[in-house]
Each structure stands twice: as structure tokens, then as C-alpha cells.
N, CA and C atoms as an extended XYZ file, in Angstrom:
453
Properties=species:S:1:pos:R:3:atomname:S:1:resname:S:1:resid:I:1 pbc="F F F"
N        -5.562      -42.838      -31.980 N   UNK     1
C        -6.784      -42.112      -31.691 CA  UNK     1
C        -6.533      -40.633      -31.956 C   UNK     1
N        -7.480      -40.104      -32.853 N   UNK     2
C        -7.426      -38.932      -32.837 CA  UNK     2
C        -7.974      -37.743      -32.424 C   UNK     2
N        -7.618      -36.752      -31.989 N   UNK     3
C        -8.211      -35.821      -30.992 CA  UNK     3
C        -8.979      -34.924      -32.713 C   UNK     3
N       -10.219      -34.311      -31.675 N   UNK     4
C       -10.982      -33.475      -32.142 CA  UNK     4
C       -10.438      -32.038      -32.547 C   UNK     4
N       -10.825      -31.468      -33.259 N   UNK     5
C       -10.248      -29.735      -33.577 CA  UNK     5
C       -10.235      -28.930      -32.677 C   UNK     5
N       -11.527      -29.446      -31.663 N   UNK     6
C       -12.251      -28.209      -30.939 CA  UNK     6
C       -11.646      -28.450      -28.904 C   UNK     6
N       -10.987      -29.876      -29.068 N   UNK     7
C       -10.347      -30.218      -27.580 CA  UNK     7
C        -9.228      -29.733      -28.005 C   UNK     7
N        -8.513      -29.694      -29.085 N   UNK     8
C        -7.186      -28.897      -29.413 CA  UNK     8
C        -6.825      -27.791      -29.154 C   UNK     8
N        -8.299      -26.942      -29.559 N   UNK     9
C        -8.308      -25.552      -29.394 CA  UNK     9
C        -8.716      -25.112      -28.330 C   UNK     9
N        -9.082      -25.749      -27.457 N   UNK    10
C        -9.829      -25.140      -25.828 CA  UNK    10
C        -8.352      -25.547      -25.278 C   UNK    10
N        -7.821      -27.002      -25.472 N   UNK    11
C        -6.329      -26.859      -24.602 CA  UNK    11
C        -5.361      -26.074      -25.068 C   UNK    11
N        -5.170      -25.398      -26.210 N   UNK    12
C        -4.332      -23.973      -26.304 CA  UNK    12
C        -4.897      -23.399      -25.786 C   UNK    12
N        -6.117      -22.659      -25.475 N   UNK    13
C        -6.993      -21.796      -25.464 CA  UNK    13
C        -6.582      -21.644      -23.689 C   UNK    13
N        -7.047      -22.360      -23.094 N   UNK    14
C        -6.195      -22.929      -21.690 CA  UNK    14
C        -4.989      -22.407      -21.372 C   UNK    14
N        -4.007      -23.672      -22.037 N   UNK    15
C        -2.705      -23.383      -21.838 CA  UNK    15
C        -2.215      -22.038      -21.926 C   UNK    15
N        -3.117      -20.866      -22.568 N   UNK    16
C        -2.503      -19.427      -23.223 CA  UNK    16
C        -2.739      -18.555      -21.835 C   UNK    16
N        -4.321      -18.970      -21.420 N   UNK    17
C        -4.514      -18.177      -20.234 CA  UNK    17
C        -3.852      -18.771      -18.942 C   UNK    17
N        -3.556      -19.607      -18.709 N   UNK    18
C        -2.595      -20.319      -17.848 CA  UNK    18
C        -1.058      -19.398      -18.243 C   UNK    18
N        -0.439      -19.385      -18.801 N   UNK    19
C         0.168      -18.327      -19.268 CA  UNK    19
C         0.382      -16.876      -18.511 C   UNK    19
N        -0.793      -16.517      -19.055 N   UNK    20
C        -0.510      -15.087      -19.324 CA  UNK    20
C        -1.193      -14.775      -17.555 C   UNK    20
N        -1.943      -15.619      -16.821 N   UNK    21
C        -2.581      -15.202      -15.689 CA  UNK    21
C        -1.270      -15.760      -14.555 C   UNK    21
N        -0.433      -16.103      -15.323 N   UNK    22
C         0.835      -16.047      -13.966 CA  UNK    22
C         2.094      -15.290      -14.633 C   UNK    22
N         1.960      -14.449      -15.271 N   UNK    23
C         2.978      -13.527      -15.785 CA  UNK    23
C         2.923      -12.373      -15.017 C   UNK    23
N         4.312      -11.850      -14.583 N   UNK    24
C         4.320      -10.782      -13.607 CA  UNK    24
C         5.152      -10.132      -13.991 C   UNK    24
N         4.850       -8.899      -15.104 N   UNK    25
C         6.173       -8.054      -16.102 CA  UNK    25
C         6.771       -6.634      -14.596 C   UNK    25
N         6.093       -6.721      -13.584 N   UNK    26
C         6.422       -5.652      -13.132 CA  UNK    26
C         6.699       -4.165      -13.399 C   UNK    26
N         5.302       -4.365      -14.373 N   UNK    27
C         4.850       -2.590      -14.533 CA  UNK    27
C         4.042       -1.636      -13.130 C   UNK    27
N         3.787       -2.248      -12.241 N   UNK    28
C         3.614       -1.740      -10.841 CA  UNK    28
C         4.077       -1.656      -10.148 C   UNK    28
N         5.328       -2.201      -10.043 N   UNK    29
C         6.337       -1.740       -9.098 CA  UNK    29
C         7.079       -0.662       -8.685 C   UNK    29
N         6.726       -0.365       -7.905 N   UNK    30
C         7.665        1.092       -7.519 CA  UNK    30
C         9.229        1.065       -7.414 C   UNK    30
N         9.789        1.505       -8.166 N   UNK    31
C        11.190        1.489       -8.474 CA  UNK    31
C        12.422        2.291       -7.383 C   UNK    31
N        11.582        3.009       -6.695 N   UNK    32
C        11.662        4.219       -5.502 CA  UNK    32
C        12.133        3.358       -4.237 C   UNK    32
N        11.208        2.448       -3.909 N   UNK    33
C        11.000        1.464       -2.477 CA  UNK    33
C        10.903        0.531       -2.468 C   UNK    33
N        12.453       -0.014       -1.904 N   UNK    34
C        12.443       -1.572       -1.579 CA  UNK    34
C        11.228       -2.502       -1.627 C   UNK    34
N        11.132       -3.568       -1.252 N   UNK    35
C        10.262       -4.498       -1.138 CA  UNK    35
C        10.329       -5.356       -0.031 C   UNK    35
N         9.938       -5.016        1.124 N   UNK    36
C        10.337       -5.610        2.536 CA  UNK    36
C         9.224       -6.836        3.201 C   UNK    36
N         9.789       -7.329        3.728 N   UNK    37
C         8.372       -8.502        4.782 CA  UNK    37
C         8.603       -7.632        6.308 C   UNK    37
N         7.496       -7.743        6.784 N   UNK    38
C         6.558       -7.598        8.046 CA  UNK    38
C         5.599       -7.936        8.445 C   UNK    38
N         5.453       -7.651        9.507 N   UNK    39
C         4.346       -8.270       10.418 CA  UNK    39
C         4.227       -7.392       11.197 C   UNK    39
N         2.958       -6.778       11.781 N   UNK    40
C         2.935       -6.400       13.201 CA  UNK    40
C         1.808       -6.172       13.909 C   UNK    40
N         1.778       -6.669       14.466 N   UNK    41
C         0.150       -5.986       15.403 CA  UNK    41
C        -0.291       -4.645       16.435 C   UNK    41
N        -1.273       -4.193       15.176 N   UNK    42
C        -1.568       -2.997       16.490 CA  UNK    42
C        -2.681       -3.462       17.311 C   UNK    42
N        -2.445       -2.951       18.576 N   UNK    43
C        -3.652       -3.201       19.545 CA  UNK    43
C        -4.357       -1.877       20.072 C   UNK    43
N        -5.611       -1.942       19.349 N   UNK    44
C        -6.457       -0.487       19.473 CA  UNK    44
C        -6.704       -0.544       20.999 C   UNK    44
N        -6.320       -1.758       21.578 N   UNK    45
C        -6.567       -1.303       23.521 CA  UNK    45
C        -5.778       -0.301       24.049 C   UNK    45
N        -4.376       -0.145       23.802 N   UNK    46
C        -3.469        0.522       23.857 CA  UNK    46
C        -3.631        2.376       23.608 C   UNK    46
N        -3.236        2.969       24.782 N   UNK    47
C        -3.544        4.310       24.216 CA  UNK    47
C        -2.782        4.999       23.217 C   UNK    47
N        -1.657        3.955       22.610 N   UNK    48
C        -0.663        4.880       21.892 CA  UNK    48
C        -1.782        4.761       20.534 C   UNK    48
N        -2.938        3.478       20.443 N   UNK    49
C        -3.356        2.941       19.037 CA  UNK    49
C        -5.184        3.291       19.146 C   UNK    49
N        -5.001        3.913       19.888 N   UNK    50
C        -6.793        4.331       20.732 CA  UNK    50
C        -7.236        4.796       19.479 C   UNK    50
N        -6.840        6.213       18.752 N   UNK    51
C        -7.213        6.959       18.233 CA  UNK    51
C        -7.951        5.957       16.780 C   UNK    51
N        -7.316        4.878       16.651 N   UNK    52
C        -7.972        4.159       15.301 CA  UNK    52
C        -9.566        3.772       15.971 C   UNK    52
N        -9.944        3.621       16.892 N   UNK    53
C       -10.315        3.305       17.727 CA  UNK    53
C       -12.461        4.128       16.324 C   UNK    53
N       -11.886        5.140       16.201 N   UNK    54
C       -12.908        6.188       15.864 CA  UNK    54
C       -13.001        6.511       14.325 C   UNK    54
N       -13.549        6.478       13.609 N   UNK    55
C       -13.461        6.855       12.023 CA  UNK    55
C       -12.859        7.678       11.383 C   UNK    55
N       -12.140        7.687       10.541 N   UNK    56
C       -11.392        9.005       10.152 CA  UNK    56
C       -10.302        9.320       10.556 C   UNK    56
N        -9.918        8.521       12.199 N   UNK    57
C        -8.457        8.627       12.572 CA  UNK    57
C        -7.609        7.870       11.864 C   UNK    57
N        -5.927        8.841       11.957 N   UNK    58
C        -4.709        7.758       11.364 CA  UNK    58
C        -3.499        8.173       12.272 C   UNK    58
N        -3.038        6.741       12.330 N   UNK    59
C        -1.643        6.840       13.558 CA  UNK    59
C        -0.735        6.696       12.779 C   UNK    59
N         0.255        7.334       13.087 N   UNK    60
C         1.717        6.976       12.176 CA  UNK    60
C         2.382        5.760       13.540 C   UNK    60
N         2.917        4.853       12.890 N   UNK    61
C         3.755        3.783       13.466 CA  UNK    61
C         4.998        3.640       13.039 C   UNK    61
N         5.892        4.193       13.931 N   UNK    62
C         7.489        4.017       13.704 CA  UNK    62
C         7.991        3.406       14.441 C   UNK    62
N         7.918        2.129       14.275 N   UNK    63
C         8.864        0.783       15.173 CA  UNK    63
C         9.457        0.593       13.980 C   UNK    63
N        10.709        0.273       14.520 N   UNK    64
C        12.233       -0.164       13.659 CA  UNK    64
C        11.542       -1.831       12.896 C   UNK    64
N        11.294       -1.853       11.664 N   UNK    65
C        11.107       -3.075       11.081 CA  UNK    65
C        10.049       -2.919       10.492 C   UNK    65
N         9.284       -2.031       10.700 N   UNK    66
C         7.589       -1.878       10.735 CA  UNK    66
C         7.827       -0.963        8.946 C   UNK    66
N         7.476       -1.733        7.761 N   UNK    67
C         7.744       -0.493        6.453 CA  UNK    67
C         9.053       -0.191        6.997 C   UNK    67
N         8.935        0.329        5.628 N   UNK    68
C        10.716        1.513        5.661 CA  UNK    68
C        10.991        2.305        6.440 C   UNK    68
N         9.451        3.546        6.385 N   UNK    69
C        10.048        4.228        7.085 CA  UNK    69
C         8.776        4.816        8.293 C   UNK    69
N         8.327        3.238        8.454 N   UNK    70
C         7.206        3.433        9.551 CA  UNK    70
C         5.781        3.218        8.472 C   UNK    70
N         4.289        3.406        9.097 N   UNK    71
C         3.402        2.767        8.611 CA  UNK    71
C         2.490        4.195        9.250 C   UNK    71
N         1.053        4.549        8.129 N   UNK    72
C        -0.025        5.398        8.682 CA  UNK    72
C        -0.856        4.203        8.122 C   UNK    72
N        -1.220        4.029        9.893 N   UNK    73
C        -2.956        3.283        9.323 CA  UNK    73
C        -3.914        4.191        9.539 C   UNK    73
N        -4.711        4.257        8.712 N   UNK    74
C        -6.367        4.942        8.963 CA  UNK    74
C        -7.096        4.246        9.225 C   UNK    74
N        -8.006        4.807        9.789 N   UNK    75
C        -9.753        4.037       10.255 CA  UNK    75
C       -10.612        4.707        9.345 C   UNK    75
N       -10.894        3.769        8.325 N   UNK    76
C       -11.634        4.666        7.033 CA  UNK    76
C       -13.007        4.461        6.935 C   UNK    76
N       -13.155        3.668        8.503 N   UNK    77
C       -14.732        3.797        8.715 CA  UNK    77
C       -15.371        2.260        8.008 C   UNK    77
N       -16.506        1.854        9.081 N   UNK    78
C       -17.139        0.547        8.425 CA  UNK    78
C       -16.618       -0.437        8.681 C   UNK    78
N       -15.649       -0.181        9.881 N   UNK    79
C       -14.763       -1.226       10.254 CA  UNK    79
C       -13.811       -1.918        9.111 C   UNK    79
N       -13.105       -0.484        8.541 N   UNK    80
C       -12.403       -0.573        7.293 CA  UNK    80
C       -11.077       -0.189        8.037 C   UNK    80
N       -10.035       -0.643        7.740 N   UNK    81
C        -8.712        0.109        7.956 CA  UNK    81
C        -7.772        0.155        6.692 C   UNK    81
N        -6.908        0.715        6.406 N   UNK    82
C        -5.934        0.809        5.364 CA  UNK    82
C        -4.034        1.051        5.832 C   UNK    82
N        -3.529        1.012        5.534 N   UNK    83
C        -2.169        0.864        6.367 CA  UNK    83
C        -1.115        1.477        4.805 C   UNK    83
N        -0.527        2.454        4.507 N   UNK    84
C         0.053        3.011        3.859 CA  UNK    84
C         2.007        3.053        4.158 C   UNK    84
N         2.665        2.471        3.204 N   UNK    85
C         4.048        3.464        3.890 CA  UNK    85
C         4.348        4.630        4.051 C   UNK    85
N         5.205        5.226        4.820 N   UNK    86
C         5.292        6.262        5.161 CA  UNK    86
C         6.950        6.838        4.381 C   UNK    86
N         7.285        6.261        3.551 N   UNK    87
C         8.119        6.689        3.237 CA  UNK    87
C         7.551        7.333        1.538 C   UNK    87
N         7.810        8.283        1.012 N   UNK    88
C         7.311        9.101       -0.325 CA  UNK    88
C         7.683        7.984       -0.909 C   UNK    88
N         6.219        8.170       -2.286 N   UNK    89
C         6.298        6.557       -2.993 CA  UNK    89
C         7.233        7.104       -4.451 C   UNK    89
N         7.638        8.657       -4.473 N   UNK    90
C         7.997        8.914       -5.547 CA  UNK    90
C         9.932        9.816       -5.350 C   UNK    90
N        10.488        8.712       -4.374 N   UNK    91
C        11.814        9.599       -3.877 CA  UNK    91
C        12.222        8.124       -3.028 C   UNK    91
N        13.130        7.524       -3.723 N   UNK    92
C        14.526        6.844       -2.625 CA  UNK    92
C        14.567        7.574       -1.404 C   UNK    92
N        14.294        6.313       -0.322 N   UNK    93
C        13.727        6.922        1.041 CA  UNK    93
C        15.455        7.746        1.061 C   UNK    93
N        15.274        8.872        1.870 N   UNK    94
C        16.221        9.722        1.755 CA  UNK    94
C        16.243       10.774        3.071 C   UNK    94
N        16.783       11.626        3.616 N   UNK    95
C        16.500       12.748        4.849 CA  UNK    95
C        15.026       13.328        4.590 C   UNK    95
N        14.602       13.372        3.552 N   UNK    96
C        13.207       14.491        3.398 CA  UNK    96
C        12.312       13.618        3.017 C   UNK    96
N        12.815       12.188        2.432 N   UNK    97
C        11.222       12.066        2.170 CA  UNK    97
C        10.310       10.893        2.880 C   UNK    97
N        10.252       10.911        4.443 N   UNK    98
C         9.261       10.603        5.421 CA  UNK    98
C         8.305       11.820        5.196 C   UNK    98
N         7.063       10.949        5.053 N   UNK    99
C         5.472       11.622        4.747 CA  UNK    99
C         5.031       12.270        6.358 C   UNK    99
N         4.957       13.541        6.418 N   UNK   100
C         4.467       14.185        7.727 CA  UNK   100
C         3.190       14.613        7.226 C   UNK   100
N         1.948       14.146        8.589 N   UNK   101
C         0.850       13.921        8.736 CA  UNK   101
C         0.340       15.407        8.689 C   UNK   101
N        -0.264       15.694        8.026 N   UNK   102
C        -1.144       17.187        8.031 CA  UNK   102
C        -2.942       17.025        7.862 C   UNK   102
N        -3.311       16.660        8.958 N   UNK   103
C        -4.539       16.031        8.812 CA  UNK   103
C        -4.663       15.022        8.787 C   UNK   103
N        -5.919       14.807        7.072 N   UNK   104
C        -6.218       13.303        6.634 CA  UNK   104
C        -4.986       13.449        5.334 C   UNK   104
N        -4.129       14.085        5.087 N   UNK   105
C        -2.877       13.923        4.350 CA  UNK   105
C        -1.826       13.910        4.722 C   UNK   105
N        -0.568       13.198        4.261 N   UNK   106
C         0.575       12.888        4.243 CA  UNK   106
C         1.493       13.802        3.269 C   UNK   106
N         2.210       14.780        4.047 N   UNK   107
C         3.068       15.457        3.057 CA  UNK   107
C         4.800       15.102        2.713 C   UNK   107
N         4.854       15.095        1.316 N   UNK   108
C         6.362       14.707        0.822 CA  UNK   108
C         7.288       16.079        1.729 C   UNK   108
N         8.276       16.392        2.445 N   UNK   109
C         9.323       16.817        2.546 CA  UNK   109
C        10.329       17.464        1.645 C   UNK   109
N        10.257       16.445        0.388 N   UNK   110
C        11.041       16.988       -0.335 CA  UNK   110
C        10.887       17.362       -1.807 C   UNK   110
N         8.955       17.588       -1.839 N   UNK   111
C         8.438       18.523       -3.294 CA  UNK   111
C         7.557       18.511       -2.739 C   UNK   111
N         6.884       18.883       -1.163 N   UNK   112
C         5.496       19.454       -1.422 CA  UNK   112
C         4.108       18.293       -1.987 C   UNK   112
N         4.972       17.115       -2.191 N   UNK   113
C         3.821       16.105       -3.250 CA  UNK   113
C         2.580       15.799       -1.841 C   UNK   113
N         1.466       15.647       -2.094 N   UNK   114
C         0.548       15.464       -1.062 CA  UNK   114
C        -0.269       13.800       -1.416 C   UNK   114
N        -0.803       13.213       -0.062 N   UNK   115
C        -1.081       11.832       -0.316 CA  UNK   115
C        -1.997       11.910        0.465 C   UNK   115
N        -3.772       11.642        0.143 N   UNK   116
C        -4.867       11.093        0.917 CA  UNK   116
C        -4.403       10.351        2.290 C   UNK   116
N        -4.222       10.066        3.114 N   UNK   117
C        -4.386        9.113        4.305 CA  UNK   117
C        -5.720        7.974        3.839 C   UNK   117
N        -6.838        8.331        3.345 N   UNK   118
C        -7.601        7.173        3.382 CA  UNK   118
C        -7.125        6.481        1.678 C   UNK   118
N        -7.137        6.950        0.915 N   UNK   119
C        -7.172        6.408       -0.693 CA  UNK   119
C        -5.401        5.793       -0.572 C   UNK   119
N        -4.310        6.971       -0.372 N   UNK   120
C        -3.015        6.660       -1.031 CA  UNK   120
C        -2.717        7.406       -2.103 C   UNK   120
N        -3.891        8.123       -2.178 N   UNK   121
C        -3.980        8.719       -3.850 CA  UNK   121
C        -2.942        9.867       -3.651 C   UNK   121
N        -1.862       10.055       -4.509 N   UNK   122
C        -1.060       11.430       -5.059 CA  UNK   122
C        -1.921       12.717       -5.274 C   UNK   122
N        -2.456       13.594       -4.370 N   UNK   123
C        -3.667       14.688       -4.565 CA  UNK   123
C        -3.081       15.710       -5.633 C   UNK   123
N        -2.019       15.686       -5.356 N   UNK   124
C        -1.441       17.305       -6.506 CA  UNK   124
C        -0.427       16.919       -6.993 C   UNK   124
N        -1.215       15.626       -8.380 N   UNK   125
C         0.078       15.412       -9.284 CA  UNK   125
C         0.417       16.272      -10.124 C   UNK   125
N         1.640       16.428      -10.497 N   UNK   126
C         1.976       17.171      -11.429 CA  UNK   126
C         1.619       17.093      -12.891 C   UNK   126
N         1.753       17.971      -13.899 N   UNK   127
C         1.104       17.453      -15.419 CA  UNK   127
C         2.406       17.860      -15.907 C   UNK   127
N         3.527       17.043      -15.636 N   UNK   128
C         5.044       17.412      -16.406 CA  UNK   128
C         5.218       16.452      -17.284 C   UNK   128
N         4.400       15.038      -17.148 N   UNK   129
C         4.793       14.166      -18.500 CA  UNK   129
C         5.619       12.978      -17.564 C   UNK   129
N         5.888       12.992      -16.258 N   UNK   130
C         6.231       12.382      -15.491 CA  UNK   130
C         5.585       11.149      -15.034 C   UNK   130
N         6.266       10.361      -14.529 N   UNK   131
C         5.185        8.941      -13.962 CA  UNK   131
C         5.349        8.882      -12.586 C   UNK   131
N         4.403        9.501      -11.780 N   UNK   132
C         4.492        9.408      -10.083 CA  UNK   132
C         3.319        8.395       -9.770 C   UNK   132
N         3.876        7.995       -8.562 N   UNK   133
C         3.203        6.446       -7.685 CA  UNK   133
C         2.705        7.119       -6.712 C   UNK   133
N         1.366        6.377       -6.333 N   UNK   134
C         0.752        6.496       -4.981 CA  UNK   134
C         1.073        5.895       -4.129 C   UNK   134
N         0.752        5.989       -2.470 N   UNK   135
C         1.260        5.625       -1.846 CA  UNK   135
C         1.648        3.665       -1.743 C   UNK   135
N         2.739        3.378       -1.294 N   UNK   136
C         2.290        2.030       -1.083 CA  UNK   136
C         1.804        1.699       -0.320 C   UNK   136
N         0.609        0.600        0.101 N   UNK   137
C        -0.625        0.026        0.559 CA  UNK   137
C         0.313       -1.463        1.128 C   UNK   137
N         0.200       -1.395        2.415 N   UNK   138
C         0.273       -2.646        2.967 CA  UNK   138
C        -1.525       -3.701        3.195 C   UNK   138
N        -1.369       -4.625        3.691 N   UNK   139
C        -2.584       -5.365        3.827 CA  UNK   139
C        -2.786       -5.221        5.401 C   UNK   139
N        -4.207       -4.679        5.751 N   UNK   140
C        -4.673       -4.332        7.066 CA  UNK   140
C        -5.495       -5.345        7.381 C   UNK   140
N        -5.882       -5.864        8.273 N   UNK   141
C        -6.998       -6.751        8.704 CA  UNK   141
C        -6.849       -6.713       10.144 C   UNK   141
N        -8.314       -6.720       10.427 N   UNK   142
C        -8.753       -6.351       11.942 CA  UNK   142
C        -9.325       -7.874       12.262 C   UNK   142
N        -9.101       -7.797       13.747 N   UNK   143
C        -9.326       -9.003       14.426 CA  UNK   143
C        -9.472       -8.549       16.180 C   UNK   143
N       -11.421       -8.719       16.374 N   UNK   144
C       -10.944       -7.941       17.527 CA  UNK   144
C       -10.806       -6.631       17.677 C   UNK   144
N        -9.879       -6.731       18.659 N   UNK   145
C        -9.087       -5.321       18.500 CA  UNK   145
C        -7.258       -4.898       18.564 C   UNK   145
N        -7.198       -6.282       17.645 N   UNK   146
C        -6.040       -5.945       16.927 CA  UNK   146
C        -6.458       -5.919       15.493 C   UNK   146
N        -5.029       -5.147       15.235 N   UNK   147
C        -5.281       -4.631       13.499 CA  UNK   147
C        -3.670       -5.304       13.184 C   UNK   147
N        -3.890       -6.484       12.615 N   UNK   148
C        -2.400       -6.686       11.410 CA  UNK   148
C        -2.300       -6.310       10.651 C   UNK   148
N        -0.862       -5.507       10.909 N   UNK   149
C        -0.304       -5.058        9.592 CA  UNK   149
C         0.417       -5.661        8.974 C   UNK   149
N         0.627       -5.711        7.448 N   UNK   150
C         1.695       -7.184        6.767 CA  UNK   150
C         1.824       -6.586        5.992 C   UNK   150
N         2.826       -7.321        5.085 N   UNK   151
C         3.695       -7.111        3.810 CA  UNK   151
C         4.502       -8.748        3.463 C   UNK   151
């Protein structure tokens, strides 16, 4: 029995995107920061986690395990949260480069580099020809009034 031209060519056609939609070349990876598992729950009942509590707020979380070098979640409003590492996405965590909170930004220690709290976004990249990363983004989800944080 012989197959048709056109079932030939839809099962390459298939097989190619089957392929290429589970290929993972690791051009997004940040080369800077490990790749860790976690878990943790914040509980906005808690007064240390109140402040997410309101729009626009962000808590830094430094429990030993929690990210590298600790976690800023924001309340980005709409019953949105976002959960960022806190270690600079563009420097081998190192003495200087934990992100200190200046507002709704996160400042590098060790160039001045600046990071949104709500986006992650790198605000004052440089134009040297360089390739700098935004922050890394853990997965937030609210429940209640806990907020999991994961990786």
C-alpha cells in the first residue's frame, strides 16, 4: 500500500515541528546565576509580608534557601505579584552584587546597574556592545493570602 505525497509531507511537516518545539539551545540563560529549586510561602497575614498586602509594595526575602541571594516580590497591582532574584543578573553572585532596594528599584553594588522592581527590566543599560540580563523572574502565584514563590 502506498502512501500519498501529501500524508508524507504533513508527517515531516510534523515530525520537524515536533523537533524544533522541544529544542532548548540555551540562548536565555544567564551564565552569571546558578540555576536553583525552591519553594516558599509568603503569608501576607504576617507583619514581616503585610506591606505586599497594598499595590506597588516590594519586600526583599532573605531566608537561607529562598534564590541565591534572597527574593524581591512586588505587588504590581490587580492582584498581580512578581518575585525577582536578588542577586545582580549581570555579576557571579559575589560581596557587591546583592540588589539594594531604592524604592521601586533594585540597585547593583558593584556598577551602579539599576533594575525596575515591577518589570526586572535593566533601566540604565549600557550602549558598550555588551550583552546584559534582566533580572531573573521566579514564578509568583497567590492563593488567599499566601503568595508562592518557586523555581
Amino acid at each position: 500500500m502506498k502512501s500519498s505525497p501529501h500524508i508524507s509531507h504533513c508527517l515531516s511537516a510534523l515530525l520537524l515541528l515536533l523537533t524544533l518545539s522541544c529544542t532548548n539551545d540555551g540562548t536565555n540563560r544567564n551564565p552569571f546565576l546558578p540555576e536553583i529549586g525552591f519553594r516558599f510561602e509568603v503569608n501576607t497575614n504576617l507583619p514581616l509580608y503585610s506591606a505586599l498586602n497594598n499595590d506597588g509594595n516590594s519586600v526583599y526575602i532573605n531566608t537561607q534557601g529562598v534564590g541565591i541571594r534572597g527574593v524581591y516580590v512586588t505587588n504590581t497591582g490587580f492582584s498581580t505579584y512578581r518575585a525577582f532574584e536578588a542577586s545582580c543578573p549581570n555579576h557571579s553572585p559575589n560581596e557587591c552584587s546583592t540588589l539594594e532596594q531604592d524604592g521601586q528599584v533594585a540597585e547593583c553594588g558593584c556598577d551602579d546597574l539599576r533594575y525596575s522592581l515591577f518589570t526586572g527590566q535593566l533601566l540604565n543599560r549600557p550602549d558598550d556592545g555588551n550583552r546584559y540580563y534582566d533580572m531573573l523572574e521566579y514564578r509568583a502565584t497567590r492563593s488567599g493570602n499566601v503568595i508562592l514563590i518557586s523555581n
